[in-house]
BAVEX-180634 format. One record per residue (C-alpha): x, y, z; residue number from 1. Coordinates in Angstrom, 1 decimal. Layout:
% BAVEX-180634
<r><u>X</u><v>Y</v><w>Z</w><num>NUM</num></r>
...
//
This chain:
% BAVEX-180634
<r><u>-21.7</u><v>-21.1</v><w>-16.9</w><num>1</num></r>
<r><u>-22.9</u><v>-18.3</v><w>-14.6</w><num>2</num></r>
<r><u>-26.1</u><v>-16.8</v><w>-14.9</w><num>3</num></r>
<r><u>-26.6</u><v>-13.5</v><w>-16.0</w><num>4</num></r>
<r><u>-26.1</u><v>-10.9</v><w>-13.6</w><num>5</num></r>
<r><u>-27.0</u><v>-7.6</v><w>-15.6</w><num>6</num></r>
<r><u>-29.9</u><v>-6.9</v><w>-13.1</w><num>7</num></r>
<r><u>-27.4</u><v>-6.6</v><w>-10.5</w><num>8</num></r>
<r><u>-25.2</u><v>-4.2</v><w>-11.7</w><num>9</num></r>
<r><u>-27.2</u><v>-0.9</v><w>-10.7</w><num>10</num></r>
<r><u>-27.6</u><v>2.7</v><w>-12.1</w><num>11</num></r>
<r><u>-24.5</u><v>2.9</v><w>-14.5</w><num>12</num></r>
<r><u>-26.3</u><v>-0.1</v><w>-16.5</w><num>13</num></r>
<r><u>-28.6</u><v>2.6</v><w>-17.9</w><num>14</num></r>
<r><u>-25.2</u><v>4.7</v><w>-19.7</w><num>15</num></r>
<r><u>-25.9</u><v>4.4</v><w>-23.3</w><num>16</num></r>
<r><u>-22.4</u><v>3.2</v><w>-25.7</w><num>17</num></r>
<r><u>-23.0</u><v>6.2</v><w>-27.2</w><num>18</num></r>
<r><u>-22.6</u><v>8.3</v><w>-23.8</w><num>19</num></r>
<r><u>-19.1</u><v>6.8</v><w>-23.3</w><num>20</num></r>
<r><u>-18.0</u><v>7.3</v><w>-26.6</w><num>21</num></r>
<r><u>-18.9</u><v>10.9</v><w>-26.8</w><num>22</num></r>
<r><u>-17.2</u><v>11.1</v><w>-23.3</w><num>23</num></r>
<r><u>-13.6</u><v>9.6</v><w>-24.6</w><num>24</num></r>
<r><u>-13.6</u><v>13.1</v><w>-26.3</w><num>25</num></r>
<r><u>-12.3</u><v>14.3</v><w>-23.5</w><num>26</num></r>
<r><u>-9.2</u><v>13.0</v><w>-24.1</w><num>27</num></r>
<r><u>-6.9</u><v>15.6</v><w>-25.9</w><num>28</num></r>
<r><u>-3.4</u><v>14.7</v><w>-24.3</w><num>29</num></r>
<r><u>-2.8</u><v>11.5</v><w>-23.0</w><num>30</num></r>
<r><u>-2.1</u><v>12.9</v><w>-19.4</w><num>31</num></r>
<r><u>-2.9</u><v>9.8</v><w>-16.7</w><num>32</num></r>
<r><u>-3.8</u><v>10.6</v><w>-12.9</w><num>33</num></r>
<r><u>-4.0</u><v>8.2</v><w>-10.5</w><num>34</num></r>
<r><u>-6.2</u><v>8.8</v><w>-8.2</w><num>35</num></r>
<r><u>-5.7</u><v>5.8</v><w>-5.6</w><num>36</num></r>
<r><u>-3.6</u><v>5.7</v><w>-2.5</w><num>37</num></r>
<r><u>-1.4</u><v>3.1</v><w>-1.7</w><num>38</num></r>
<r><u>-2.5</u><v>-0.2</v><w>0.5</w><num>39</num></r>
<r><u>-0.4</u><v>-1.3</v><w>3.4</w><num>40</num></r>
<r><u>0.7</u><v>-1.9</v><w>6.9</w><num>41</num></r>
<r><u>0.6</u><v>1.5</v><w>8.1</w><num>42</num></r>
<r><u>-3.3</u><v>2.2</v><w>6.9</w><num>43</num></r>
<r><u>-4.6</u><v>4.1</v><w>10.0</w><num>44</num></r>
<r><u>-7.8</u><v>2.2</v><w>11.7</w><num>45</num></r>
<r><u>-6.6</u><v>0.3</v><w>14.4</w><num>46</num></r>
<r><u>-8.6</u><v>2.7</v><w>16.7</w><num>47</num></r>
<r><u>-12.1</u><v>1.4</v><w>15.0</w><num>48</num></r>
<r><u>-11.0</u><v>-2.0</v><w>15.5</w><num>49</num></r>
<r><u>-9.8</u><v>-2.8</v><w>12.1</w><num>50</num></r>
<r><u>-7.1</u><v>-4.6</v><w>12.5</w><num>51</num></r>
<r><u>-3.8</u><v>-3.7</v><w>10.3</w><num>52</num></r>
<r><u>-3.6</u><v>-4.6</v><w>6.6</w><num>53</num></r>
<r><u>-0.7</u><v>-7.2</v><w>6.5</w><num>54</num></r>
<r><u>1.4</u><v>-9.1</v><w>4.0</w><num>55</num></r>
<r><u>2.3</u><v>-12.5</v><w>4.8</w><num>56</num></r>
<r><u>5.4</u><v>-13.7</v><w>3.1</w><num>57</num></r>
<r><u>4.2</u><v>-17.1</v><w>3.1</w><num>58</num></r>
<r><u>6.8</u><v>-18.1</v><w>0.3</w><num>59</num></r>
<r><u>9.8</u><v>-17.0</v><w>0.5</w><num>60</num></r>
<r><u>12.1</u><v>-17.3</v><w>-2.7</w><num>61</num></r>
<r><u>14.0</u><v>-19.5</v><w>-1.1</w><num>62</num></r>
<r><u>11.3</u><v>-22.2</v><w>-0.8</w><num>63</num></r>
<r><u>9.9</u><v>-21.8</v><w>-3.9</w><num>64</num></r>
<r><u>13.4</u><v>-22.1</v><w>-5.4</w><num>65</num></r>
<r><u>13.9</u><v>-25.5</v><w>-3.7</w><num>66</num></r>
<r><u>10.7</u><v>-26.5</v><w>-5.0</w><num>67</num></r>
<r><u>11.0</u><v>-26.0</v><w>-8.4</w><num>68</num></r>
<r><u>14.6</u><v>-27.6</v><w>-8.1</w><num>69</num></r>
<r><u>12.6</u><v>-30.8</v><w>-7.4</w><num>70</num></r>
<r><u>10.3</u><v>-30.1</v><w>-10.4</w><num>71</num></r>
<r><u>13.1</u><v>-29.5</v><w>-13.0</w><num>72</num></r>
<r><u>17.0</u><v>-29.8</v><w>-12.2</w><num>73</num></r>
<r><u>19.3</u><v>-27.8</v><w>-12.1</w><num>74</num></r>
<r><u>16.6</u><v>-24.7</v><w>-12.2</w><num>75</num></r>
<r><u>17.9</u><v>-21.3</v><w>-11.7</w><num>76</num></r>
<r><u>14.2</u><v>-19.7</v><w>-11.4</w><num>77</num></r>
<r><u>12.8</u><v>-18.8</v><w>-8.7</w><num>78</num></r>
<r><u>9.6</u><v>-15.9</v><w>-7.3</w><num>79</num></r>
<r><u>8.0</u><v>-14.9</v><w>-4.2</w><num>80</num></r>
<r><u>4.0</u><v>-15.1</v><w>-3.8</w><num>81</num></r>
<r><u>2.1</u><v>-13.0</v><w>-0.8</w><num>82</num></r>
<r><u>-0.7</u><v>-13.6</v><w>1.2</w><num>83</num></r>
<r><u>-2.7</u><v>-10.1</v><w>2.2</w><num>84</num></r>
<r><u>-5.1</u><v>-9.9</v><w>5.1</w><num>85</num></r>
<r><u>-6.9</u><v>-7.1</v><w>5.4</w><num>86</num></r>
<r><u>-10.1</u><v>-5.3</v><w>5.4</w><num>87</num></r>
<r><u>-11.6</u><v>-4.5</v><w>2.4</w><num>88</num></r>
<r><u>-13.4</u><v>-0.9</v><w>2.6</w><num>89</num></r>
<r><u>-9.9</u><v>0.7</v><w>4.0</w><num>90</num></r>
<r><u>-7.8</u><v>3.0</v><w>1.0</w><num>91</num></r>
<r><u>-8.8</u><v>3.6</v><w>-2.2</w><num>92</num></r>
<r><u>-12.4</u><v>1.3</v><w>-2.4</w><num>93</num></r>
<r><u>-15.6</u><v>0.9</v><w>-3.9</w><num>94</num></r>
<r><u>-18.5</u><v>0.4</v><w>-2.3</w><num>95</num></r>
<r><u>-21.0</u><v>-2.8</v><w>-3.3</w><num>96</num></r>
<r><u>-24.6</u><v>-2.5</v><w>-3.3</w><num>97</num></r>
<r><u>-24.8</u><v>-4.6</v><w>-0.7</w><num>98</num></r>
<r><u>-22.7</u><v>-2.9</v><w>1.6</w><num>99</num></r>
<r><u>-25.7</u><v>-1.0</v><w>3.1</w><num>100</num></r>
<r><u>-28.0</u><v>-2.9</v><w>5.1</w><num>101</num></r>
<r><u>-31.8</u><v>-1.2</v><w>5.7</w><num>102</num></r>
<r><u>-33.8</u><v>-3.6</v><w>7.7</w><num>103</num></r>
<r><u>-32.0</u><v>-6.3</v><w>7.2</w><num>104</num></r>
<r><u>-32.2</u><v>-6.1</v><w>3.4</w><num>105</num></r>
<r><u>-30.4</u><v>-4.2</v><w>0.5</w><num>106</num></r>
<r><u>-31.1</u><v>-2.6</v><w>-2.5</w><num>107</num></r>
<r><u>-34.5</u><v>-2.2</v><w>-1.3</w><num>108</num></r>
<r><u>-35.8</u><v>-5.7</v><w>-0.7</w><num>109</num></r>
<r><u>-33.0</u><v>-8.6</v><w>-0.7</w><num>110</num></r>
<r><u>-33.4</u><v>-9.8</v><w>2.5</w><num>111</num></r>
<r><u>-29.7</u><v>-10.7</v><w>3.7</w><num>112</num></r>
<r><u>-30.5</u><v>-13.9</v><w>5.2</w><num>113</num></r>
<r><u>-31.9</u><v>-15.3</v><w>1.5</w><num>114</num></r>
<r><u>-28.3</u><v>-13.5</v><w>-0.1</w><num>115</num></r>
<r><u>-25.6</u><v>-13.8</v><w>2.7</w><num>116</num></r>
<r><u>-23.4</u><v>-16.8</v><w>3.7</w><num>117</num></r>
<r><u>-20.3</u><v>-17.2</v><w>5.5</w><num>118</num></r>
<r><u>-19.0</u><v>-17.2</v><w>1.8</w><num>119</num></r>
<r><u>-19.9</u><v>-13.8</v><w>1.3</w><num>120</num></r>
<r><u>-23.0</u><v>-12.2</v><w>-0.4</w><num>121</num></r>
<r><u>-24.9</u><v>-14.6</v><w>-3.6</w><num>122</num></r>
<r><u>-25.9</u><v>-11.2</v><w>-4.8</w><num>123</num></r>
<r><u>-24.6</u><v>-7.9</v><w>-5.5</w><num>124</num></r>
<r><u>-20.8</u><v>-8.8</v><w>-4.8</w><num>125</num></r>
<r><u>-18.0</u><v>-6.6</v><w>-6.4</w><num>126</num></r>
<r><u>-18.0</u><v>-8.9</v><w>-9.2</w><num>127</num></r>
<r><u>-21.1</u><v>-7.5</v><w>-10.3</w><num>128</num></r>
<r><u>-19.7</u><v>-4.2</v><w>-11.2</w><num>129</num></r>
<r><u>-18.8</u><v>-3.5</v><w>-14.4</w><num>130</num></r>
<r><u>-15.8</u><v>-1.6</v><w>-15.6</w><num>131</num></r>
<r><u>-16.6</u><v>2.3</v><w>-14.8</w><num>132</num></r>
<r><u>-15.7</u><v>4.3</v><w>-17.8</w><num>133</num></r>
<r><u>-17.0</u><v>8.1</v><w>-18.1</w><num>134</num></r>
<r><u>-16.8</u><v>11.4</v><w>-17.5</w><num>135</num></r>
<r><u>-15.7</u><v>12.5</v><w>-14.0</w><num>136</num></r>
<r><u>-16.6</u><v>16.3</v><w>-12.6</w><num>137</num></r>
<r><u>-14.5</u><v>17.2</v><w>-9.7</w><num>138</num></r>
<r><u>-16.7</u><v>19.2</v><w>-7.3</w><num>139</num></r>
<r><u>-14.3</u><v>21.0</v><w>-5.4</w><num>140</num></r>
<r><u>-15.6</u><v>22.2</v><w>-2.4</w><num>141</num></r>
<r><u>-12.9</u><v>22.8</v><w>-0.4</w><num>142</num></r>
<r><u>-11.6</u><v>25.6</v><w>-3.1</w><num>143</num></r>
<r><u>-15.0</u><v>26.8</v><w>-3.7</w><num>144</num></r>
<r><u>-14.5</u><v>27.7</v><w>0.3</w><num>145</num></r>
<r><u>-11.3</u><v>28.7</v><w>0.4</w><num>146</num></r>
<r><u>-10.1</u><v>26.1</v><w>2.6</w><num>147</num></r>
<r><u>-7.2</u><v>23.4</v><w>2.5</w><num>148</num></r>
<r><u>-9.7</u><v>21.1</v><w>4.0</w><num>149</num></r>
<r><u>-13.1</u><v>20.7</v><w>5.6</w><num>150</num></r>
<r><u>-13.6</u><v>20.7</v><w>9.5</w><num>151</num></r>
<r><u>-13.7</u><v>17.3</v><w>10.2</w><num>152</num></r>
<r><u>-17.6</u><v>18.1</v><w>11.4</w><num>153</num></r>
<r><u>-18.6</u><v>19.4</v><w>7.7</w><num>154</num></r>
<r><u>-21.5</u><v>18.5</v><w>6.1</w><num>155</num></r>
<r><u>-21.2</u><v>19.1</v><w>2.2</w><num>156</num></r>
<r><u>-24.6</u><v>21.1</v><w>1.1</w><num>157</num></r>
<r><u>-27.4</u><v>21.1</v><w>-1.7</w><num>158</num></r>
<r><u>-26.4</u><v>24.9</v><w>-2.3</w><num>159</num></r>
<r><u>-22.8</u><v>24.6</v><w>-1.8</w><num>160</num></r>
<r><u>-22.8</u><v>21.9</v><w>-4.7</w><num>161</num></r>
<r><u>-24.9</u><v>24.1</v><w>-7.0</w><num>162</num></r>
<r><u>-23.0</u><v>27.5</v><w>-6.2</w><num>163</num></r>
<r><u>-20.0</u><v>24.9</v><w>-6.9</w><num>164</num></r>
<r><u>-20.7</u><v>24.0</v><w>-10.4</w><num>165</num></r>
<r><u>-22.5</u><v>27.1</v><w>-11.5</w><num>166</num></r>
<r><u>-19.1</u><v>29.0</v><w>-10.0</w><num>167</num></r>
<r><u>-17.4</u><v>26.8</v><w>-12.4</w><num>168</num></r>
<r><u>-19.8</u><v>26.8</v><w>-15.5</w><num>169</num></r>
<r><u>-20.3</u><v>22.8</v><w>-14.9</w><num>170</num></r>
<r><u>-23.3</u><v>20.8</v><w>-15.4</w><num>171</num></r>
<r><u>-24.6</u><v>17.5</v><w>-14.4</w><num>172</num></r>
<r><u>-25.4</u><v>15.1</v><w>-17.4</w><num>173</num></r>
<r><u>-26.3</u><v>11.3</v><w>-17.0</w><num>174</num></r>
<r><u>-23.8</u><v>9.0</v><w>-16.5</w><num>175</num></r>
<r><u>-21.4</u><v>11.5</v><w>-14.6</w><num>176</num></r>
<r><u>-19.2</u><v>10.3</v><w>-12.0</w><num>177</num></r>
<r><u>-18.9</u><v>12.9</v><w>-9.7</w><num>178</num></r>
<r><u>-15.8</u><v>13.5</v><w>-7.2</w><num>179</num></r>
<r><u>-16.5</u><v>15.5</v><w>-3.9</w><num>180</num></r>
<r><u>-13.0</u><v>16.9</v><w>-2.7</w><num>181</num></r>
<r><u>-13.0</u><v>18.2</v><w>0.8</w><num>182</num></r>
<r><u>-9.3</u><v>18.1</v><w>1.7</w><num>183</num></r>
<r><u>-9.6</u><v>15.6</v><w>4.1</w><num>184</num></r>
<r><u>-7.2</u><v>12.7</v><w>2.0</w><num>185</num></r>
<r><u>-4.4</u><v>15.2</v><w>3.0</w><num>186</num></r>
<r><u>-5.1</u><v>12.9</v><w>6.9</w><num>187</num></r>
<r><u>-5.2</u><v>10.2</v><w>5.3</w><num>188</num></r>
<r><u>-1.9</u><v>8.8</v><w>7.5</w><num>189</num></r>
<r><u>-3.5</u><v>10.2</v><w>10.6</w><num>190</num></r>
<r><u>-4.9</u><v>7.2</v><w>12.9</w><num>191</num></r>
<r><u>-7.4</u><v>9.6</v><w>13.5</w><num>192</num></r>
<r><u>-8.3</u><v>9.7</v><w>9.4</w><num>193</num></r>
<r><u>-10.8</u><v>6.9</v><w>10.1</w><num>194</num></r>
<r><u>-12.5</u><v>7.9</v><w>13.3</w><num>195</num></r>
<r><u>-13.7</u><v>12.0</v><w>12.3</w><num>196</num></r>
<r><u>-14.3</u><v>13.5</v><w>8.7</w><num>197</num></r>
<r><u>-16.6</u><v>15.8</v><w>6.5</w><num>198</num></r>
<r><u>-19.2</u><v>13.9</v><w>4.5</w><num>199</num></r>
<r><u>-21.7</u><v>15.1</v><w>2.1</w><num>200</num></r>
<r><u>-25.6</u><v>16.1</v><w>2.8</w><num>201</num></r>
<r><u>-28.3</u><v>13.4</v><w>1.5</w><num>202</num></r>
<r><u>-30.1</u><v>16.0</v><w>0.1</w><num>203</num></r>
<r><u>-26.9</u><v>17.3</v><w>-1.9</w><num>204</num></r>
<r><u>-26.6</u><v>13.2</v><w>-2.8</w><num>205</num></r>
<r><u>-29.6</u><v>12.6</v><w>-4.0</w><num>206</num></r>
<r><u>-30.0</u><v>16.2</v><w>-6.1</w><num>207</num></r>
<r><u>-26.7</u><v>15.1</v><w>-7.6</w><num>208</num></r>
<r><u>-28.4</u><v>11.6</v><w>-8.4</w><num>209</num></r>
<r><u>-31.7</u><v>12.3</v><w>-9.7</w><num>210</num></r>
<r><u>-30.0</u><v>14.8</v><w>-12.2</w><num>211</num></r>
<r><u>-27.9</u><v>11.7</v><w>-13.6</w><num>212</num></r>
<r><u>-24.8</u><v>11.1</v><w>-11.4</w><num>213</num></r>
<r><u>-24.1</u><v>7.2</v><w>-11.3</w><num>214</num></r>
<r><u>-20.9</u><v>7.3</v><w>-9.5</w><num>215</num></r>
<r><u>-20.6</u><v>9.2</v><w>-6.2</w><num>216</num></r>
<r><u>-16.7</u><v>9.4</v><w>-5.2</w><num>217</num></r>
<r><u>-15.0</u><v>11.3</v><w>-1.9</w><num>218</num></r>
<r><u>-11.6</u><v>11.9</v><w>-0.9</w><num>219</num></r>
<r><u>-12.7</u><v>10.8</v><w>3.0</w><num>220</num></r>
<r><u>-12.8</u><v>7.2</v><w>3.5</w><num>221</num></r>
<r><u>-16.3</u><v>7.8</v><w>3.9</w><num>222</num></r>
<r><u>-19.1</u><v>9.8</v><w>1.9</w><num>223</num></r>
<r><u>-21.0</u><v>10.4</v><w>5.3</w><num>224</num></r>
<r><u>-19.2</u><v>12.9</v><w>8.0</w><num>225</num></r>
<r><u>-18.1</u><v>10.2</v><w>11.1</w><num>226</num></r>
<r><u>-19.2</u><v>9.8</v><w>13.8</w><num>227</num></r>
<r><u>-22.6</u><v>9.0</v><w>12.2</w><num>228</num></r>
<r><u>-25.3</u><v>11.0</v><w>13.0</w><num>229</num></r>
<r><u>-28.3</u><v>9.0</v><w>11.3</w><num>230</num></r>
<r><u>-27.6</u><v>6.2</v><w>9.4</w><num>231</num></r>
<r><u>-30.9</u><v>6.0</v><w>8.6</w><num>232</num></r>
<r><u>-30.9</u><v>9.1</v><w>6.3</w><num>233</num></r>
<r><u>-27.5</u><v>8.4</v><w>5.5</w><num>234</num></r>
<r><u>-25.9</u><v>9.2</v><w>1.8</w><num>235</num></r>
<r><u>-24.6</u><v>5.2</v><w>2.3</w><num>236</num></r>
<r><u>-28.6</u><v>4.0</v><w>2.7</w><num>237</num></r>
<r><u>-29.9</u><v>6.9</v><w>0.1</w><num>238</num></r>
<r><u>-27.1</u><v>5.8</v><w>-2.7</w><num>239</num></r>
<r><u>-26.7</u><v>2.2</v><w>-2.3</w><num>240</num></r>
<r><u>-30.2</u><v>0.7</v><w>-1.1</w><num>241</num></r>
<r><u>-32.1</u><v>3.2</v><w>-2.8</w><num>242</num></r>
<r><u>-30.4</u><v>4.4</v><w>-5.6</w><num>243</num></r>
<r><u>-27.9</u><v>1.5</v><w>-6.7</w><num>244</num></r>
<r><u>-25.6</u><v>4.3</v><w>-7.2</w><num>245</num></r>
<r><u>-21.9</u><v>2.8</v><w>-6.3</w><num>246</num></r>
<r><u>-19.8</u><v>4.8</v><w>-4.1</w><num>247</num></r>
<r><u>-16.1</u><v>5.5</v><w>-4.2</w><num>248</num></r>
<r><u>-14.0</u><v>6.2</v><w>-0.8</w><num>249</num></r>
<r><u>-10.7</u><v>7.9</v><w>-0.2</w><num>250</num></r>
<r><u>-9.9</u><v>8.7</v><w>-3.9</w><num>251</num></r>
<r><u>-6.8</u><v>11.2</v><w>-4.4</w><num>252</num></r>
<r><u>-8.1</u><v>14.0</v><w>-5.7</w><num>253</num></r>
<r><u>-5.3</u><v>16.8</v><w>-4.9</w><num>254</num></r>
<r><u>-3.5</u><v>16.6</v><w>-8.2</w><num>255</num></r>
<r><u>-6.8</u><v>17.5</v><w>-10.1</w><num>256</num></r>
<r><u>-7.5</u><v>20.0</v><w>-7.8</w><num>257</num></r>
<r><u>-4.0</u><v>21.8</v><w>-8.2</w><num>258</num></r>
<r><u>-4.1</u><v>22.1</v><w>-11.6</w><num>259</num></r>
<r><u>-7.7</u><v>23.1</v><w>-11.7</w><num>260</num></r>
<r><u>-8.9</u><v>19.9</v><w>-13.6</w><num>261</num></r>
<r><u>-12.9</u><v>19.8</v><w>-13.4</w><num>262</num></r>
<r><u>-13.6</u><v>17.7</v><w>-16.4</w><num>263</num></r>
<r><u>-12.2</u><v>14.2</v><w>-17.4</w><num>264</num></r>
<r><u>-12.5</u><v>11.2</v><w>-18.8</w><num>265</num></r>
<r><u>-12.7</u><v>8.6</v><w>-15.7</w><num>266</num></r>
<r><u>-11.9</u><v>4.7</v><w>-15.7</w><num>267</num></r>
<r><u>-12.1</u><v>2.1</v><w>-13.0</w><num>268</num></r>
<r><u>-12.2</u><v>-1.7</v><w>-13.3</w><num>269</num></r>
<r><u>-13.2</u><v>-3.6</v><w>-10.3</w><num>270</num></r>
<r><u>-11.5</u><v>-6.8</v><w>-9.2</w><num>271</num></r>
<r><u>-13.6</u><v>-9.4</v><w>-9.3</w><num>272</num></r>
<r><u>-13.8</u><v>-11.0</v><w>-5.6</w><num>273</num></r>
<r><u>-16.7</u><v>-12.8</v><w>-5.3</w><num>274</num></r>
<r><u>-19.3</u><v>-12.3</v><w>-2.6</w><num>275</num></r>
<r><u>-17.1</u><v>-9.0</v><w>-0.9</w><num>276</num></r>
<r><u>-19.4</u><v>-6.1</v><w>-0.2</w><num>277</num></r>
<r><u>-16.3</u><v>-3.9</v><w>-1.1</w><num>278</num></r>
<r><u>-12.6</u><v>-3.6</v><w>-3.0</w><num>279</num></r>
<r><u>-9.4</u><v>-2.0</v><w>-3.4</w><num>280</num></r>
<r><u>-10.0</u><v>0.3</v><w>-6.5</w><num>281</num></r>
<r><u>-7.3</u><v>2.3</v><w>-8.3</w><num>282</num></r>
<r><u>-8.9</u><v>5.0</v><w>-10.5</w><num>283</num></r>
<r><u>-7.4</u><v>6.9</v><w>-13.3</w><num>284</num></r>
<r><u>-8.3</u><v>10.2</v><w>-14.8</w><num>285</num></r>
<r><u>-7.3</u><v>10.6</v><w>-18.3</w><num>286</num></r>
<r><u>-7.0</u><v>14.1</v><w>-20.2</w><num>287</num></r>
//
């Protein structure tokens, strides 16, 4: 039996029942966004070093059919089974807890060589987050500007966040998961998309946290502008090691933005790979 992991699971272990429940109000039409981009052997990254997300067709049908000919006679059934190898903070992804490393710890005082083996982490894996279920704001900056996107060199502000939501009569209550959209998911095919982007302010990040966020989500594939600048004050170290707020990369936020959706009732589950810093996610917004 595994031991219970409910310490791990970070801020959005503090959002009542009775915050979610209120929040499924939202729901007036049974509309569905998805808000995840697709995962495959085009992904843009080979410039950084990533190498290409692949599948392996390591069974063909054909083998498998042979197989199971041996199992039962005269079978007619057959399938196909793939083997991916890829990184795992590339497309639409959530960030672990202990993705960011301070001083060779995380989330403040785990040191990494007491959590970390060439298994993965013991601690603080993806399979400690919980299903995220709440309300999503979409803080859309790049509308609030008048721009299609960002300059790849943007840093999102404290007051362009406030002049944001007060420009669009929204407020920050605990529990939120708030989406940044700066454009930039419109590169995402760009090889470039990886290497240069807008990122948000730590300042702006931690306002937006201490007045309840417990999600933080970008449509870059990262919530600090590339190339870094200081890591050290970085919105990764300030959410993650500090804050055990999760964060959510490269989410597709244009269709919101189109129709001028701001409020929403947001799910995500998590696949459960244990000991990965990071996951493929596939949000949905639900009106």
């Amino acid at each position: 039996m595994q031991e219970n992991r409910y310490f791990e699971i970070g801020k959005i272990k503090e959002v009542k029942d009775s915050t979610i429940l209120k929040t499924a109000s939202l729901i007036k039409k049974g509309i569905v966004f998805d808000l995840g981009m697709e995962i495959n052997s085009n992904l843009p990254g080979k410039d950084m070093g990533l190498f290409p997300t692949r599948l392996l067709f390591e069974s063909t049908p054909e083998d498998i059919f042979e197989t199971l000919k041996k199992i039962e006679k005269d079978s007619e059934v057959s399938s196909s089974n793939e083997v991916i190898i890829s990184p795992t903070h590339v497309s639409t992804h959530i960030d672990a807890l202990c993705h960011s490393i301070y001083n060779n710890k995380v989330v403040g005082k785990y040191n990494i060589k007491d959590i970390r083996t060439n298994k993965g982490w013991d601690k603080f894996g993806v399979e400690t987050i919980p299903p995220i279920v709440g309300r999503g704001l979409l803080v859309d900056i790049a509308k609030y500007l008048n721009m299609e996107k960002l300059e790849d060199n943007h840093v999102v502000s404290l007051e362009e966040i406030k002049n944001c939501l007060k420009n669009n009569n929204l407020e920050i209550e605990f529990g939120d998961i708030i989406c940044i959209r700066t454009g930039k998911i419109k590169d995402f095919w760009n090889e470039d998309y990886f290497l240069k982007g807008p990122g948000i302010g730590s300042d702006a990040a931690i306002w937006l946290a201490n007045k309840g966020m417990c999600i933080l989500c970008i449509d870059y594939n990262s919530v600090d502008s590339l190339p870094w600048k200081n890591f050290n004050n970085s919105v990764h170290v300030q959410m993650l090691y500090k804050s055990s707020i999760y964060i959510i990369e490269a989410i597709n936020l244009e269709e919101l933005s189109k129709r001028n959706i701001l409020e929403f009732f947001f799910v995500c589950s998590v696949p459960k790979f244990t000991g990965c810093s990071g996951i493929w996610v596939n949000p949905v917004a639900v009106l």
